[in-house]
N, C-alpha and C positions, 0 to 999 in steps of 0.2 A: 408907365411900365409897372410892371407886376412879376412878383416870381414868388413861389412854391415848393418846397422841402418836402418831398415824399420820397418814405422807405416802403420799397415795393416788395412785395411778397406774394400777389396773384395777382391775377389777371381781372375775379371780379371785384378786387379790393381797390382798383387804379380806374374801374371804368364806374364806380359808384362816387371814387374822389373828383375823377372829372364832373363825371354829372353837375355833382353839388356843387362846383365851383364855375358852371358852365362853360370851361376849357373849348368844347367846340366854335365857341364864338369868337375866338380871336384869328385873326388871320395871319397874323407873323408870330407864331408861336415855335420854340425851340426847346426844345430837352433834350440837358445834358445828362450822361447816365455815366455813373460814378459805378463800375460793374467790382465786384472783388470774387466775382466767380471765371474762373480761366478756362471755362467749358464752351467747345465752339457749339456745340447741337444746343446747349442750353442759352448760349448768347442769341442764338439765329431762333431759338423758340421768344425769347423777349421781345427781340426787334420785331417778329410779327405779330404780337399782343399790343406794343404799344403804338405798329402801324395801324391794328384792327381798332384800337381804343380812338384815335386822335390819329384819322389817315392825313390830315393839311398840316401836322406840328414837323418839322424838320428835326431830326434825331441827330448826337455827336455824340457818340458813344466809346469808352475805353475801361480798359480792364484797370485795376488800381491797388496798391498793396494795403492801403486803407482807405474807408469811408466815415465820413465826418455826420453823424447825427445827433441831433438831440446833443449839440456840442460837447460830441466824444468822439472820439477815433475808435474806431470798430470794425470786425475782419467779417470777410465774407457775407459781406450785405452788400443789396444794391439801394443805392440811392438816387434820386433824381432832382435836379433841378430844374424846376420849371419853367422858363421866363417867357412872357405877355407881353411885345412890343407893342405899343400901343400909337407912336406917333412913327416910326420908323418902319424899315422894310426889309428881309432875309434873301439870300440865296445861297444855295447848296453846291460845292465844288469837290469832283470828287477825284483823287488819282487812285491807280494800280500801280507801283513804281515796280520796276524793270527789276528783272533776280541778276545780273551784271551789276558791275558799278561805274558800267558808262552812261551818265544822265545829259540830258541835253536838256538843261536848267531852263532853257530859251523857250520850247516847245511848251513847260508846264507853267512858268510867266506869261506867256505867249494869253494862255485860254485863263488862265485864272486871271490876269490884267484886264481882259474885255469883259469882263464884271464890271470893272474898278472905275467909278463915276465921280466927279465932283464933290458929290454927297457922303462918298463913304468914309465911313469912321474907324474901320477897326475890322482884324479878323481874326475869329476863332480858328486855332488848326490844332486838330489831337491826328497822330501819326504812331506808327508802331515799326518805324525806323532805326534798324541796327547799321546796315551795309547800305543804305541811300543816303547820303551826305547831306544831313540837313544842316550845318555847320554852311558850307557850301551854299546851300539852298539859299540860306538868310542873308550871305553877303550877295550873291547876285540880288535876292528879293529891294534888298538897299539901292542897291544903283539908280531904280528906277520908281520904287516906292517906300523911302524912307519915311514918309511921312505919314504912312497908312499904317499904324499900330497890327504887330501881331502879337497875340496871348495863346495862351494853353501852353501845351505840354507832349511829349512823350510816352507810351504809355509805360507805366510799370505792371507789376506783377502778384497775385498774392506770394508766389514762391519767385524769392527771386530769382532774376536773371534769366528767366523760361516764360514762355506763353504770354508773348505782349500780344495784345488782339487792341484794334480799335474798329468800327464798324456805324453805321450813318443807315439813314429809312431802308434805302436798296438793298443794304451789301453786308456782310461781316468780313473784315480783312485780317483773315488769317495770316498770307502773304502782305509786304510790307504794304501797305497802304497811307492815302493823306484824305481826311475829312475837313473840309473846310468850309465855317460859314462868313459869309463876308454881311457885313451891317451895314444898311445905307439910313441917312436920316439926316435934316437939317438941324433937329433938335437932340441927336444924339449927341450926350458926353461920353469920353472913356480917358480915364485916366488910370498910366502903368505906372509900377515901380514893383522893386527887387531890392532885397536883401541879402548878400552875398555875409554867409559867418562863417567861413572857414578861413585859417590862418595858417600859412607857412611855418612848419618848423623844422629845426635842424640844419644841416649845411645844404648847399647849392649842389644840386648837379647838374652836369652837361649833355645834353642829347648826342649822342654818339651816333646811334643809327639808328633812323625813319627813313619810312619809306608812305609816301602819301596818309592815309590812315591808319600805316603799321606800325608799331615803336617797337623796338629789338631793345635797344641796350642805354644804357645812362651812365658814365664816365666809363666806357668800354663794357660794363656789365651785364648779363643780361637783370632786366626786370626782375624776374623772381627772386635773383641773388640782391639787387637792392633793397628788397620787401623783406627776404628773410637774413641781412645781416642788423634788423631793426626789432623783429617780429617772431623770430624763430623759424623753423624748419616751415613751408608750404608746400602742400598740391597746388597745383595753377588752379583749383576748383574754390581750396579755400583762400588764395591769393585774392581772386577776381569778387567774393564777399567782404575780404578786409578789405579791400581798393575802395568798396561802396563808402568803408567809415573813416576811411587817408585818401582821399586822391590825392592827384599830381597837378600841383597849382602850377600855372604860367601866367605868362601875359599878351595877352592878343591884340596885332593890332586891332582887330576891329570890333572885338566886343572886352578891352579889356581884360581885367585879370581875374581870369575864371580854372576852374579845376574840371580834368576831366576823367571818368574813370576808366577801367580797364573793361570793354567789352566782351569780345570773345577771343582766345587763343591761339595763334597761327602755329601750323604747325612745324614751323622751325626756331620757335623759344618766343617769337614777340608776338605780340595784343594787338586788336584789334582796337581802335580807339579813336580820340579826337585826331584833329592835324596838331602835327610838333614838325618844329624842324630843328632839323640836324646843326647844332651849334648855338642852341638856346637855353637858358636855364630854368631849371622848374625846381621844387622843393614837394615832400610828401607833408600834408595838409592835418589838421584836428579843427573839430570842432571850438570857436568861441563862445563859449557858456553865458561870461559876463556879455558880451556883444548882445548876445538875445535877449537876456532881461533886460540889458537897456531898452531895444525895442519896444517890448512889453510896455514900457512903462511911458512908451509915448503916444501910444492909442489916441487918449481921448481926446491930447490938443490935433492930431493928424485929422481926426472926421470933425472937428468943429467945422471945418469950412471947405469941406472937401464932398461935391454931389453926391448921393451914392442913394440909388433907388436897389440895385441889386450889385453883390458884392462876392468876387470871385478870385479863388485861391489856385494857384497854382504850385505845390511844393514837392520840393527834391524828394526820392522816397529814402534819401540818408539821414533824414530828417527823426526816422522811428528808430534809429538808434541812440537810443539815451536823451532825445528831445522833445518828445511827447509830449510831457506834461506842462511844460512852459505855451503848446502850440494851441494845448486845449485851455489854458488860465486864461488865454490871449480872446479865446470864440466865446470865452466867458464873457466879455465885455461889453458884449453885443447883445441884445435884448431881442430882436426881430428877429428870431432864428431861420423863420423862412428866404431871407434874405443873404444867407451865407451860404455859399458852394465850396466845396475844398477837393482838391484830388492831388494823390500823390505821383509824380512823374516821375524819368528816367529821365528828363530832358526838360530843359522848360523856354520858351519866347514869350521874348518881355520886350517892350518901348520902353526908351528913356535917352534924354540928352539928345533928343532929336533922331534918332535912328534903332532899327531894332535888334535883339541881342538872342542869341544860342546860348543861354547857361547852361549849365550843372548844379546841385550842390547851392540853389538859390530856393527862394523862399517869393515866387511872385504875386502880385497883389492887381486887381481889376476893378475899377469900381465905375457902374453905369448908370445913367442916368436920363432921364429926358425932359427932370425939369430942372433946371439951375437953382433951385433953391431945396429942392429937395437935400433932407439929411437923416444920416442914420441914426436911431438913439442908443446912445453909449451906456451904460451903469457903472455909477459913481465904484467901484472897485479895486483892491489893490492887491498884488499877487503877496502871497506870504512864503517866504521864503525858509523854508528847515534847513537844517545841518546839512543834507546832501546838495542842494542848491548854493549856500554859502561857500562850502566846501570846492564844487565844482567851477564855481565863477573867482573863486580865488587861484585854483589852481589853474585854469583855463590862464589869467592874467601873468603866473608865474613863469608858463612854459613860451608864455609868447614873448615873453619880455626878455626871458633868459636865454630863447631861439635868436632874438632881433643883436642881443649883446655877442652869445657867442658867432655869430655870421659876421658882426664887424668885426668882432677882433679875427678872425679867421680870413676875412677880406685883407684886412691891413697885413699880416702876416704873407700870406698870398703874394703881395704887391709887394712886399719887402725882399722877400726869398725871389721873387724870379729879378726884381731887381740888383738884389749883390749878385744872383746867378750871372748875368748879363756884363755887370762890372766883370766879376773875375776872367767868363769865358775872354772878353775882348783884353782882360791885363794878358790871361795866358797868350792868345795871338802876340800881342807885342814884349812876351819876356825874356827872349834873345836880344832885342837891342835894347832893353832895359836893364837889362840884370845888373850892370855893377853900379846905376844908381836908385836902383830898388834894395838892395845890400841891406842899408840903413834905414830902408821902413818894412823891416819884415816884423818886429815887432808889433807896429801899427797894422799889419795886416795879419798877423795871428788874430791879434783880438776883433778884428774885422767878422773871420771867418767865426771865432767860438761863437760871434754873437750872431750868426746866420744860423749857423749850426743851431743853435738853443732855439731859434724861432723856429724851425724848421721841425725839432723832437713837439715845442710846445704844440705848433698844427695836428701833430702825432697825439699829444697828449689829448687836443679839445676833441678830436673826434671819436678817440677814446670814451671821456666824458660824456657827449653826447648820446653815446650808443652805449654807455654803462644807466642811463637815465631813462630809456626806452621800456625795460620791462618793469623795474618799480612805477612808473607811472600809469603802467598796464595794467598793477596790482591794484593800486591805488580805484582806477576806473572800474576793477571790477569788484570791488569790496563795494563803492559805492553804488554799483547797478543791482549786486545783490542784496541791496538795502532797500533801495528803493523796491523793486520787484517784492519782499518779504513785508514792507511796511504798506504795499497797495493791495496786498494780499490779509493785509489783516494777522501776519504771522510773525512780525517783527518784537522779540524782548530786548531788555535790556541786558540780558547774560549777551545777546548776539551784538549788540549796539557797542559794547565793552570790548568783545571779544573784535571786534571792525576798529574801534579807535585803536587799541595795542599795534593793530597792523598797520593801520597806516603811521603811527607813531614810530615804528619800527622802519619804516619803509621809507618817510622821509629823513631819518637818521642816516638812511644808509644813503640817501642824498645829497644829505649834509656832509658828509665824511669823504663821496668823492671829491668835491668841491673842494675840502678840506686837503685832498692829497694833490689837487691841482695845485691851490694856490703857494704848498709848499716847495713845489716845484719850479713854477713860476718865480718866484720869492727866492731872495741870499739860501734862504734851507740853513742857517746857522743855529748851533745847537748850544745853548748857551751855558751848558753846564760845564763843556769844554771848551770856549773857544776854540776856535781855529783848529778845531779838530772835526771828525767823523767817526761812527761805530760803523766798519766795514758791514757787520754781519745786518743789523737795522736799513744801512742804507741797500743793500739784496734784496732783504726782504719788501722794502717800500718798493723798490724796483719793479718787482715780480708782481707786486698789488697792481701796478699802474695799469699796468699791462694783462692782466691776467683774462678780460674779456677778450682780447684778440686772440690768445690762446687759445680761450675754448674755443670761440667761434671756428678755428680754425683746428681743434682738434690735435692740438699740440701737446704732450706733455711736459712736466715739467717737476726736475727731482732736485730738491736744496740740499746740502750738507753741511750746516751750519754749527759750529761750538755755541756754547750755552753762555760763557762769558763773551762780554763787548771786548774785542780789540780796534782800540783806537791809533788812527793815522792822524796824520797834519792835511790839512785842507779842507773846502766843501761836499760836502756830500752831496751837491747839486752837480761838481764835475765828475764825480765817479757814478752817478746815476745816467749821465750824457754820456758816459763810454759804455757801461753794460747796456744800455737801450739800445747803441747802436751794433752791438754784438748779436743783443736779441732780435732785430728789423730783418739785419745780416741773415740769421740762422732762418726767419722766417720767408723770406726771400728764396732761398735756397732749397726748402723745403715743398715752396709753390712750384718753382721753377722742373726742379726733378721728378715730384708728387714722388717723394719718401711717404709708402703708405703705414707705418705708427712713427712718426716725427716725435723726437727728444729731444729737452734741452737740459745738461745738469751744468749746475751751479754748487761748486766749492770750495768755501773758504779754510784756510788752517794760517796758525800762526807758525813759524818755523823761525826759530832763534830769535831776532827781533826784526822780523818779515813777515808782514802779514801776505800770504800768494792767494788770489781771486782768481778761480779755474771757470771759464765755460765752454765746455762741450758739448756738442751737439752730433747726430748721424746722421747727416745729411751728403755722403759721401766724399768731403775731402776737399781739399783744394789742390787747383792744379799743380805738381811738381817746377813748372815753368813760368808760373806768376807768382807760388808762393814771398819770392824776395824783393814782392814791388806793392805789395796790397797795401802798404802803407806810406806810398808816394802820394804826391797830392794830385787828384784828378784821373789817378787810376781807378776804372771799373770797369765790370765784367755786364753790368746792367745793363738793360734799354739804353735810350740815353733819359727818355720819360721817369723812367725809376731811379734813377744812380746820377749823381753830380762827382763822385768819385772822394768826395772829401770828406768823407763818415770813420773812415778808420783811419786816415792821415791827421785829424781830429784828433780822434782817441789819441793817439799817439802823441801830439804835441799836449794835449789836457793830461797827459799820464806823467810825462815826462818833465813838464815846464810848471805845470801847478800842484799836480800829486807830488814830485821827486822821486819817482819810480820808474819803473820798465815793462813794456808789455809786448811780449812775442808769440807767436801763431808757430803751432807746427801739425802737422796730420795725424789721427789715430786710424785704427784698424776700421771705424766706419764713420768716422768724420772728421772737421775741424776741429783744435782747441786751441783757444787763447787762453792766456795766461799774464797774472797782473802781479807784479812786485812791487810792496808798495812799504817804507821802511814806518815802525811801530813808534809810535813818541812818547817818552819815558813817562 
């Protein structure tokens, strides 16, 4: 076996490199053509130059958002990979797939199967597949030929998300098409594998509603609204570009846990995408940094003993967002440069663990051979890692570690809250014939409740955290891409390198300090210069910090009226932060519920004799005249029963009453609720 790395640029430039290499003389001869030009008249002028050049060589051609030469990634070139079967044999299979999306998987097994011989080893398939379910394709292809390795890819695009073309000797498939070479050979090797570096971060969601290839919505949401309470405001145009650098990791059964992106947009709010089903969880995905340079850095023991006459790349085109330059350190290692193919996909098949696989978001690897002893030579190399790589594989390790802690502590909370939920619902069915020997453990069931109650704000709180950590890590990624880009540019000083540490120093501070206001939260929150006191007006104001991201996001305002001296009460400031938060969930509830279109919240404190009174009002029209004198019963609510357990302001009211030593009443104003908190001053 033999293969060839030529960047084509004419017609007589490719038919003088044949010559000199006498190309015409092999008879199972394949080129692969790595295209980054998205022009159909210019792709169908190629394919008849390189039919006219070399009419016996079988052509597998696709468009690609980069090309690999002269081990570099580079736009708008075409490159070609040559390969010279030498003890082996080709055949060419080609589909037109149907513009419906009812395939009869059977029919195209059917003809592509009566190829499939004893002998064969392996098949190349480049497909330009959005609405033909190749996902689909690959599990029927397993039923019957799990053991016959598929490779390649999808095609991608130089602009994304437009003009996937793939195209073979005959034909250019503008329309979805499948180009497939199948290998047969006694002496043929082919060995796959894949690297999957994307990680799950942040909390879990739930598929709410799919419909075959459709996905509508994620814990009741739709899509956009999950993308942009992470990411800010989207058009579904730039949704479906950031989807390329976060997918939606899940888990398959049949290929594992893979990430799929958003395709194309239906036009009643959901995507066009992988299969999900309704009641499964998936999380939105980043890149791991560290993961990759591990890779890297196992190169040279993976080819000590691993065949490889010709050696073939298969990678996600998400890959060229911020991952370049790790992917070219990597082609660095290799010394045969002729012997390297790389193309970027939208889609990739890969063999491994005995069956073959549909990725996304993978990194797949080919390597062929047809003499068993054949090997590639490596150079002794080592990647050197700057400030932007250190930096990114640290933080890459931080966001994953600190994703994996807060989803268990948000699992266990989960499991806790619907668990006392379950207790109380079944105490309340039986608290008529309990009641006069539950009498004497209501005390034990206060403290039952405050401590469901706290887990239940703290779930409030971590998702909070979670989605207050979103855009500083944004900054973070893009302080370092414009370092990188400035320092490959040759434009980078040290005024700008200064001016990039301040921010990100600034920006993990300000990471630091959420973390800071959780853990005070979580934690007694005792202030130790007073015991067993609180500063009313500090503990508002931390209040309002907690929370202050839900507010924007949600376009709430919010007016404080606070004195400039501390007044201090007897108690936690952790139980009067569990009553204002649930006033604030309250007021935000209410304000979804009606869509008050300019929503207000004011907050304020005054001291009045030695009473400190804590006002919060809000316009969100009022509460009913007819329930106002039950709202602080236990288990009364006006909510879903999904949103309200009822025990948020019967709460409040025992925390007010039984730990504060105060009083807290509700009455209506001219355009909303107000409560109001009496809470006595400690000398």
């Amino acid at each position: 076996m033999k293969q060839w790395s030529y960047l084509y640029e004419n017609k007589e430039g490719f038919e003088a490199f044949a010559t000199r290499y006498r190309l015409d003389l092999y008879e199972n001869l394949l080129i692969q053509v790595n295209c980054g030009i998205a022009d159909v008249e210019k792709i169908d002028a190629l394919r008849k130059e390189l039919v006219d050049t070399l009419p016996n060589a079988l052509i597998a051609g696709s468009t690609s958002a980069k090309q690999l030469h002269d081990m570099r990634f580079a736009d708008n070139k075409v490159v070609l990979a040559i390969t010279a079967f030498e003890k082996s044999r080709l055949d060419m299979y080609e589909y037109r797939c149907p513009r419906n999306e009812r395939y009869d998987y059977r029919e195209i097994l059917d003809r592509l199967g009566a190829g499939i011989g004893a002998d064969t080893k392996g098949i190349l398939l480049f497909a330009n597949t959005v609405h033909f379910n190749m996902e689909g394709f690959v599990k029927e292809f397993n039923k019957d030929f799990s053991h016959i390795p598929l490779f390649g890819g999808i095609a991608s695009s130089p602009e994304a998300l437009e003009s996937y073309i793939v195209f073979s000797k005959n034909e250019v498939y503008v329309e979805e098409g499948i180009v497939a070479i199948v290998m047969h050979g006694e002496n043929l090797q082919i060995s796959c594998n894949y690297f999957f570096n994307w990680e799950p971060i942040g909390r879990e969601f739930t598929v709410t509603k799919a419909n075959g290839r459709y996905l509508y919505a994620l814990d009741g949401k739709l899509i956009i609204d999950v993308y942009e309470n992470y990411f800010g405001k989207l058009s579904r145009e730039k949704l479906m570009e950031l989807a390329l650098a976060h997918p939606l990791i899940r888990k398959s059964k049949e290929f594992g846990t893979v990430a799929r992106a958003l395709l194309e947009p239906a036009s009643d709010g959901g995507f066009y995408s992988g299969e999900f089903v309704e009641g499964e969880k998936v999380q939105i995905g980043f890149g791991h940094y560290k993961k990759m340079l591990a890779q890297h850095d196992t190169i040279p023991e993976v080819y000590q003993e691993l065949p490889v006459e010709s050696l073939w790349f298969y990678i996600c085109i998400s890959y060229q967002y911020g991952y370049l330059d790790i992917l070219e350190a990597s082609a660095g290692f290799f010394e045969e440069k002729d012997k390297l193919f790389a193309m970027m996909t939208f889609g990739e098949f890969c063999h491994h663990d005995g069956k073959n696989k549909f990725l996304n978001y993978a990194l797949t690897r080919v390597a062929l051979s047809e003499t068993p002893d054949a090997r590639i030579r490596i150079k002794p190399i080592r990647f050197q890692c700057g400030q932007k790589d250190e930096l990114l594989a640290t933080l890459s390790t931080l966001v994953s570690s600190s994703s994996r802690e807060i989803m268990d502590l948000n699992r266990y909370l989960e499991k806790e809250v619907a668990k006392r939920t379950r207790e109380l619902a079944e105490l309340n069915e039986q608290l008529e014939m309990r009641i006069a020997q539950e009498v004497r453990k209501n005390r034990e069931k206060d403290k039952m409740l405050y401590h469901q109650s706290k887990l239940a704000a703290m779930g409030e709180m971590i998702n909070n955290i979670a989605h207050q950590w979103r855009q500083p890590l944004n900054i973070i990624a893009l302080v370092m891409q414009d370092l990188s880009l400035k320092a490959q540019m040759g434009t980078l000083s040290i005024k700008e390198i200064r001016e990039a540490e301040q921010k990100i120093n600034e920006t993990l501070k300000y990471l630091s300090d959420t973390i800071d206001d959780f853990r005070s939260f979580a934690s007694q929150g005792l202030d130790y210069s007073h015991p067993g006191a609180l500063d009313v007006c500090k503990t508002v104001s931390d209040t309002v910090r907690l929370v202050s991201v839900v507010l924007e996001d949600e376009k709430i305002g919010i007016k404080m009226s606070l004195p400039s001296d501390p007044i201090w009460v007897a108690g936690s400031p952790n139980d009067l932060k569990q009553v204002l938060l649930n006033l604030i969930y309250n007021a935000i509830d209410i304000f979804k519920e009606r869509r008050i279109k300019e929503p207000l919240i004011k907050i304020e404190v005054k001291e009045n004799g030695r009473r400190a009174i804590v006002t919060v009002r809000d316009n969100g029209g009022g509460i009913s005249e007819k329930i106002i004198d039950k709202i602080f019963e236990p288990y009364f609510t006006t909510k879903y029963q999904a949103r309200g357990t009822g025990l948020g302001l019967y709460m409040s009211k025992l925390i007010v009453e039984k730990r504060l030593h105060g009083e807290i009443h509700a009455r209506n104003t001219r355009s909303g609720a107000a409560f109001w908190i009496d809470l006595p001053v400690t000398a």
